[in-house]
C-alpha positions in Angstrom: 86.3 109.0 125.7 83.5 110.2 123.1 84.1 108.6 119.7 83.1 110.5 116.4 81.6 108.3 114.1 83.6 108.0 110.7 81.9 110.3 107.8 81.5 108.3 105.0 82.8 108.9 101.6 80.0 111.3 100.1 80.0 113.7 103.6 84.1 113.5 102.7 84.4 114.5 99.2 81.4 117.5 99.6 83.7 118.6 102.2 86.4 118.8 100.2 84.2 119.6 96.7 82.7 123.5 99.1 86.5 124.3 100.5 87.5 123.9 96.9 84.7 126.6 95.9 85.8 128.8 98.6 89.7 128.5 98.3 89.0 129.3 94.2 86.6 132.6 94.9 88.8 134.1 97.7 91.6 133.7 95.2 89.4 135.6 92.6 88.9 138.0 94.8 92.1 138.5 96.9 94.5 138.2 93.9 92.8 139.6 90.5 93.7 143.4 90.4 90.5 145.9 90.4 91.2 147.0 87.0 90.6 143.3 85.3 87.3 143.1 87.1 86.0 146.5 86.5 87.3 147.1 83.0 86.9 143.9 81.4 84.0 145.1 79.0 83.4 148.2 77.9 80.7 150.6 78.8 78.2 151.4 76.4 79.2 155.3 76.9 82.5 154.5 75.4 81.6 152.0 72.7 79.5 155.4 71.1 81.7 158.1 71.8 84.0 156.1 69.2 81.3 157.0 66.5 81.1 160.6 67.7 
């Protein structure tokens, strides 16, 4: 039987560390509706058609 050497602590918590990065930006992108993303600052074109 092959054994797998044991990763150490550091290989461990980067592990853990990148699928915490990738869990957080699929949620941002899987659950925050289109409007928040696309509408969260207003275009320029808007801002001075206020002043028209």
């Amino acid at each position: 039987m092959i054994q797998i050497p044991e990763p150490s602590e550091t290989t461990l918590l980067s592990i853990i560390a990148v699928g915490f990065c990738i869990l957080h930006i699929l949620t941002f992108v899987f659950l925050m509706p289109p409007s928040a993303t696309r509408t969260a600052a207003p275009s320029l074109e808007k801002a001075l058609a206020l002043y028209d």
